[in-house]
N, C-alpha and C positions, 0 to 999 in steps of 0.2 A: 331746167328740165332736159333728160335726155330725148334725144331723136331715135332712141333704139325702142326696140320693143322689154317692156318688163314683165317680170315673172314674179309673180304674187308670191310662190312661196318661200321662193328667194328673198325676197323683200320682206317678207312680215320674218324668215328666218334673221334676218338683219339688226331687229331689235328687241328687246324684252321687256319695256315699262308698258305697261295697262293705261287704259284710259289716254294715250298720249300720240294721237295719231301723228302717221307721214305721209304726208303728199309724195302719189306717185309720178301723178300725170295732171295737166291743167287742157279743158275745153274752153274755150275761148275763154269766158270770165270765172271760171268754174273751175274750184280744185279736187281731183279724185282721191280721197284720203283711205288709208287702209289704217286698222288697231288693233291690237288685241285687246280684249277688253275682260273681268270677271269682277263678280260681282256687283254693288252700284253704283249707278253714275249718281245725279242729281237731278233734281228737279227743276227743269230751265225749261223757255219759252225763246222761239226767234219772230220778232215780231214781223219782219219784209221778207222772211223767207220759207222755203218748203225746205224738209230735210228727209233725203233719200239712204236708205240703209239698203244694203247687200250684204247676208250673212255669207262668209266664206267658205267657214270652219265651224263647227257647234251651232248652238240655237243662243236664240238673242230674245229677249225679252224684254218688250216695249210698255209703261201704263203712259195712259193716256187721260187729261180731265177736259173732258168735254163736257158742250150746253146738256146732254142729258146724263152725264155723270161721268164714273170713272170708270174704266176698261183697260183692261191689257190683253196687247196681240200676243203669240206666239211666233219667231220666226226660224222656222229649222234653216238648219244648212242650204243652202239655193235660194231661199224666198226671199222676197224684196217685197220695202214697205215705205211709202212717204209719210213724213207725218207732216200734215197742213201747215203754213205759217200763224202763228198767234197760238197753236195747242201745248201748253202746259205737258209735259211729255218728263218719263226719266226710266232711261234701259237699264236694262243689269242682265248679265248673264252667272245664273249659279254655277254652271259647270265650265264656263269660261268660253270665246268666242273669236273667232275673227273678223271683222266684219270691214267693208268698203263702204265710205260715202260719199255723195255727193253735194257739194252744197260750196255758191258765189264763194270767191276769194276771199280773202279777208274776213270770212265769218266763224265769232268764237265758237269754241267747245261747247261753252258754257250756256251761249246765249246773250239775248239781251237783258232779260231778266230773272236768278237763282237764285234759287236756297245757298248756304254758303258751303263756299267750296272747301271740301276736305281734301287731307295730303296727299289721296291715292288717285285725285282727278287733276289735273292738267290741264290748266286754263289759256287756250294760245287756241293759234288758225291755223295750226300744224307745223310740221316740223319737217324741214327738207330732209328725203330718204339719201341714205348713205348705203349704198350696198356694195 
């Protein structure tokens, strides 16, 4: 990790696969990941953890299966949203997105527990930024 300060759009200019984040910056055990991302991801669950989204760029669109059913958030550009540990959850952006999150080291894309993973989703705990 560098010790300088990074610039987002430097950085997401840095790469073009979807769904395949890079860690820009780590807090203490905690890795800051940025992606671009369009259309959908999958439907995964992290059972010990919460997962924090920051849309950058576009809107981000979250469903969710909760105890009283299904829901999806909306997130434009600026809004930020956690999704609880244990929620059944899977994003997609139709018009494509970039977004930052936050969530423990070592924790997959994927989750602990998904549907199975297609070609255009990236199963890893990110990918060191190269800029």
């Amino acid at each position: 990790m560098s010790n300088e300060p990074v610039s987002l759009g430097r950085a997401l200019a840095s790469f073009d696969a979807l769904w395949s984040p890079r860690i820009v910056t780590r807090v203490n055990d905690y890795d800051v990941r940025i992606a671009k991302v369009e259309g959908e991801h999958i439907w995964h669950v992290h059972d010990d953890t919460d997962e924090f989204f920051l849309v950058i760029e576009g809107e981000l669109h979250i469903s969710l299966r909760e105890p009283d059913g299904e829901r999806t958030v909306l997130l434009p550009q600026g809004a930020v949203f956690t999704v609880p540990r244990g929620t059944e959850h899977k994003p997609y952006a139709p018009s494509g997105a970039a977004i930052l999150v936050f969530e423990p080291t070592g924790t997959l894309t994927v989750g602990d527990r998904h549907d199975e993973i297609p070609d255009h989703v990236d199963a890893t705990t990110g990918h060191t930024l190269h800029t």
